[in-house]
MMTF fields as JSON, N, C-alpha, C and O atoms, coordinates in Angstrom:
{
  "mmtfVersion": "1.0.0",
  "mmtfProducer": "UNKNOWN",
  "numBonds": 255,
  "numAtoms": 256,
  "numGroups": 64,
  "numChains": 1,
  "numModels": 1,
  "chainsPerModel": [1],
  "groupsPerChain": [64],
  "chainIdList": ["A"],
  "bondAtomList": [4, 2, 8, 6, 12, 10, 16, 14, 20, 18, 24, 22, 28, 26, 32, 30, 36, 34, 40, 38, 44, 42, 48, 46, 52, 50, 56, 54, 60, 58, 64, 62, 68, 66, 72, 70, 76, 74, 80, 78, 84, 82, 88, 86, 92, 90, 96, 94, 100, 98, 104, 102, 108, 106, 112, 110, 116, 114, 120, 118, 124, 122, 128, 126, 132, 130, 136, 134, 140, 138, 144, 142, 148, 146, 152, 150, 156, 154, 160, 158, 164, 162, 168, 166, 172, 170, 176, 174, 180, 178, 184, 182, 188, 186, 192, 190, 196, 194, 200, 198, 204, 202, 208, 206, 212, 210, 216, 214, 220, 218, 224, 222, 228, 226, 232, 230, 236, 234, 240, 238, 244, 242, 248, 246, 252, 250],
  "bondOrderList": [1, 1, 1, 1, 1, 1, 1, 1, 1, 1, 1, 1, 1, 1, 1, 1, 1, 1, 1, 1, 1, 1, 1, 1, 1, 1, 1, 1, 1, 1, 1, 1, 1, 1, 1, 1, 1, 1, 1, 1, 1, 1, 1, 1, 1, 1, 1, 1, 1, 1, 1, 1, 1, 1, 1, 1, 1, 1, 1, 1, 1, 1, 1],
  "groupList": [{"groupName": "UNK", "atomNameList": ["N", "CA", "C", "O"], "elementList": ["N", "C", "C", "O"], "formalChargeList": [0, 0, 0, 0], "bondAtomList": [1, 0, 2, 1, 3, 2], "bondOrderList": [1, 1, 2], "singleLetterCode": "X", "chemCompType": "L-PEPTIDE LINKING"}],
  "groupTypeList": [0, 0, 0, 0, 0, 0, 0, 0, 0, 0, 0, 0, 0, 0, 0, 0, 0, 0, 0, 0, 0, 0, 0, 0, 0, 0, 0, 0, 0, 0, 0, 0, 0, 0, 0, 0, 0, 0, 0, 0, 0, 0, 0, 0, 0, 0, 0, 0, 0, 0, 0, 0, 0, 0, 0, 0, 0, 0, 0, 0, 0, 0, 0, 0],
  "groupIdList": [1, 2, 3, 4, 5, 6, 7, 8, 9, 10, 11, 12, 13, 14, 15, 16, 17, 18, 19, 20, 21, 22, 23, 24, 25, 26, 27, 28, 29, 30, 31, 32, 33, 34, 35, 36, 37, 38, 39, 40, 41, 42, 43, 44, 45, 46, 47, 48, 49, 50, 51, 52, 53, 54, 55, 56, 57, 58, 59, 60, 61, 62, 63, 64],
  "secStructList": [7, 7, 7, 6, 6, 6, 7, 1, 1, 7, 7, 3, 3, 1, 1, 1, 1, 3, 3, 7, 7, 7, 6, 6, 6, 7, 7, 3, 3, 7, 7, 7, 1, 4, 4, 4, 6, 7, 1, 7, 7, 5, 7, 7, 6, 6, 6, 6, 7, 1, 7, 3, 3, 6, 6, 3, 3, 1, 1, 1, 7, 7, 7, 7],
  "xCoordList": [-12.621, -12.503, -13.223, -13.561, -13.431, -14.29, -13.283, -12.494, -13.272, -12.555, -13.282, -14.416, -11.895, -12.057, -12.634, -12.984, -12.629, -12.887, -14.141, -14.738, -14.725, -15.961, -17.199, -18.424, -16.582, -16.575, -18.214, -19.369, -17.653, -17.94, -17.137, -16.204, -17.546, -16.615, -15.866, -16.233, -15.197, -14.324, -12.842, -12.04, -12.828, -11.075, -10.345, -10.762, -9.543, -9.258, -7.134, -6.668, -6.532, -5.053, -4.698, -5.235, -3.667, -3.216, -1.509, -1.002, -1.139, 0.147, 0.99, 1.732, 1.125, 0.969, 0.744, 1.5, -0.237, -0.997, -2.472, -2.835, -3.552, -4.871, -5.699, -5.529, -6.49, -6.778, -8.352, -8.641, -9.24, -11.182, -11.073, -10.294, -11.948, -12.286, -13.409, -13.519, -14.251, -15.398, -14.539, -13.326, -15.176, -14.937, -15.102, -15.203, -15.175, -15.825, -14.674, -14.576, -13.907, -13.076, -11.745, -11.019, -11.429, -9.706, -9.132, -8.121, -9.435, -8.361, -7.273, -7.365, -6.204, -5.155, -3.988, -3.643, -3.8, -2.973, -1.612, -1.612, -0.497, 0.499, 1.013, 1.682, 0.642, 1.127, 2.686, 3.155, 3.495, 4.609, 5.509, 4.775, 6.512, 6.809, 7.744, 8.644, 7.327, 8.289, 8.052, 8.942, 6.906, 6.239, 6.627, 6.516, 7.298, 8.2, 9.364, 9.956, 10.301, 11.745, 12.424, 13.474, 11.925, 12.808, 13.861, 13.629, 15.126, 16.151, 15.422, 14.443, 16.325, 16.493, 15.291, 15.046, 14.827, 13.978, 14.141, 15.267, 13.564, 13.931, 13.457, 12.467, 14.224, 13.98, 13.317, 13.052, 12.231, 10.94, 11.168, 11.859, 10.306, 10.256, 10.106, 10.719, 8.868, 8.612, 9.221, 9.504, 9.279, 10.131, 11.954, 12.724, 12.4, 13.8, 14.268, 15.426, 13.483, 13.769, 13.661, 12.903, 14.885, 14.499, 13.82, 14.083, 12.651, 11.361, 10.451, 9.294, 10.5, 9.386, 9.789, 10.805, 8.428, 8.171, 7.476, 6.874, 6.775, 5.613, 4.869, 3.736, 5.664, 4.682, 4.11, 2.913, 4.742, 3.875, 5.214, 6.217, 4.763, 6.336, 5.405, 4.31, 6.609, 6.038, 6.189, 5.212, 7.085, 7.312, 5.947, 5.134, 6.42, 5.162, 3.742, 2.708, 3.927, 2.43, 2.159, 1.155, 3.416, 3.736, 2.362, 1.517, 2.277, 1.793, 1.577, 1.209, 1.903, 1.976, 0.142, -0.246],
  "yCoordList": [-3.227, -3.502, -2.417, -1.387, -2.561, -1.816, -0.466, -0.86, 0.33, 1.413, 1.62, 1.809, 1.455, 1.803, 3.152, 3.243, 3.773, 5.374, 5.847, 6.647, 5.551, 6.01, 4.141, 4.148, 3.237, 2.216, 1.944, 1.983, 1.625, 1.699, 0.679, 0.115, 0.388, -0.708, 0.3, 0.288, 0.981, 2.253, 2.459, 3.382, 1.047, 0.659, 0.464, -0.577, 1.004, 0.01, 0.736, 1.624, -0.594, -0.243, 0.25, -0.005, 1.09, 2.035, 2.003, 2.68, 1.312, 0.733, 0.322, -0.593, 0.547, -0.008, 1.083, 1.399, 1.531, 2.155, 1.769, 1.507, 1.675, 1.508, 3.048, 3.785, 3.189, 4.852, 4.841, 4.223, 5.288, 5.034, 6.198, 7.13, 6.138, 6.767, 7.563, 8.686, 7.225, 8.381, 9.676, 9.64, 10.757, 12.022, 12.337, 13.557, 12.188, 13.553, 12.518, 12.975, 11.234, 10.472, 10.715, 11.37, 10.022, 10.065, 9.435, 10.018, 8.602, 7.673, 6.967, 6.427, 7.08, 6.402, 5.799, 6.175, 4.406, 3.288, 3.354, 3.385, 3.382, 2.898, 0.723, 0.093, 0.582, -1.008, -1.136, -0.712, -1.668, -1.501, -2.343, -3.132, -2.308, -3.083, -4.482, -4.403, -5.598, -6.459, -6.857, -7.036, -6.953, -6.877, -6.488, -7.244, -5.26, -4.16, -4.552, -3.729, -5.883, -6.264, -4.92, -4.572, -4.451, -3.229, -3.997, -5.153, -3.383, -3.95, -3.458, -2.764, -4.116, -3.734, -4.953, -6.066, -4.42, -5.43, -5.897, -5.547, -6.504, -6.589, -5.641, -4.911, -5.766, -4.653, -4.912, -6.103, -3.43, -3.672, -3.303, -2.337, -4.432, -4.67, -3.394, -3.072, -2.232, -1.421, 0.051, 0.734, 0.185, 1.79, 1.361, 2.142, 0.166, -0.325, 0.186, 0.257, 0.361, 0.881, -0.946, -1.913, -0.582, -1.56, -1.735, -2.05, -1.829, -1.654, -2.716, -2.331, -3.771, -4.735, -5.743, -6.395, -5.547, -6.817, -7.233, -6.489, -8.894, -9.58, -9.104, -8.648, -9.216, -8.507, -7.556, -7.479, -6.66, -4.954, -4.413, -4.678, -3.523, -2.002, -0.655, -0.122, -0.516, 0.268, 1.524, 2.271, 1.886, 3.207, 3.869, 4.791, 2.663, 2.922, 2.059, 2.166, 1.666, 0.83, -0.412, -1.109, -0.699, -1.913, -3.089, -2.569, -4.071, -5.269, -6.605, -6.433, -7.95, -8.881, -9.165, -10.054],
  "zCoordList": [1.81, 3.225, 4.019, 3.438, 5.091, 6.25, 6.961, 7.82, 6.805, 7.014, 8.835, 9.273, 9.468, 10.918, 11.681, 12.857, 11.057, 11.398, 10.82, 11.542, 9.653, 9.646, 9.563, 9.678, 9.409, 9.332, 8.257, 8.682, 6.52, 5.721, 5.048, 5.619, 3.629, 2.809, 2.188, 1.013, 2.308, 1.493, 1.666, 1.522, 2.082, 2.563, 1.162, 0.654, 0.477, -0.983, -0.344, 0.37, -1.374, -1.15, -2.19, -3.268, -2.024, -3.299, -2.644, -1.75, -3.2, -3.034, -1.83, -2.19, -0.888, 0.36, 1.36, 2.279, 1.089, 1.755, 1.618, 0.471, 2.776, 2.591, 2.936, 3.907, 1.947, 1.854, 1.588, 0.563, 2.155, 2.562, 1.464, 1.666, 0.158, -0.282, 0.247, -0.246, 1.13, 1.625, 1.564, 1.768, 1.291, 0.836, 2.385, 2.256, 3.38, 4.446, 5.657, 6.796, 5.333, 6.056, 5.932, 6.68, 4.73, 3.629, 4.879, 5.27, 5.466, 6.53, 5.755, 4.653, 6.567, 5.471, 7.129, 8.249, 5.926, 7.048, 6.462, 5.231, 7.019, 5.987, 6.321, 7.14, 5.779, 5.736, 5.548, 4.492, 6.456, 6.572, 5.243, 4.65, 4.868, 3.628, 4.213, 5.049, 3.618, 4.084, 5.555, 6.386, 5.73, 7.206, 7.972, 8.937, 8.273, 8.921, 9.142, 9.84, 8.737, 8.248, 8.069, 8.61, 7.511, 6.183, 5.505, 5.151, 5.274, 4.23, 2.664, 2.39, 1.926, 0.39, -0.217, 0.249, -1.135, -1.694, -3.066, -3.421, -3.977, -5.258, -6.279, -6.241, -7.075, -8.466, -8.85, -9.01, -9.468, -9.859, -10.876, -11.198, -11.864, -13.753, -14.342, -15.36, -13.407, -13.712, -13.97, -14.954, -12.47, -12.337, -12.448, -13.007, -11.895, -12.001, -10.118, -9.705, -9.601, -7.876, -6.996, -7.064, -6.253, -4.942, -4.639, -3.478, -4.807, -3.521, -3.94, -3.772, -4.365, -4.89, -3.597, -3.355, -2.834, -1.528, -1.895, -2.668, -1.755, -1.852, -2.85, -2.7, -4.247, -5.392, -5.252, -5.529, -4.826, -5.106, -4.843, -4.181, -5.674, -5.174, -4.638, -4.822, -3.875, -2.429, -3.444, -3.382, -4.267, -4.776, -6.15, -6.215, -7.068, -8.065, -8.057, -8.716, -7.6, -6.969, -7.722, -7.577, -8.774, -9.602, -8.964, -8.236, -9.169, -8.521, -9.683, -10.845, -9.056, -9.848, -10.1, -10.859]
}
């Protein structure tokens, strides 16, 4: 994706966060979980934590 701040394709998500790899940028979004709902989410297969929204876990970066 197009990173807003130096505006480049260097947008990539790393668990619900979107983070511009350009070296001289490091812009970082936090994407809210649960489309900013909050509450408890489901248990993830992985780490065993609450936090699995819409197939991804916010904690270990799990994803279906």
């Amino acid at each position: 994706m197009e990173c807003p701040n130096c505006k480049k394709q260097t947008l990539f998500r790393k668990g619900f966060k979107l983070v511009c790899s350009n070296p001289n940028c490091r812009y970082t979004i936090t994407v809210p979980v649960n489309d900013g709902k909050g509450g408890k989410g489901n248990k993830c297969p992985v780490c065993g934590r609450f936090t699995w929204f819409n197939g991804r876990c916010s904690s270990c970066g799990a994803h279906d």
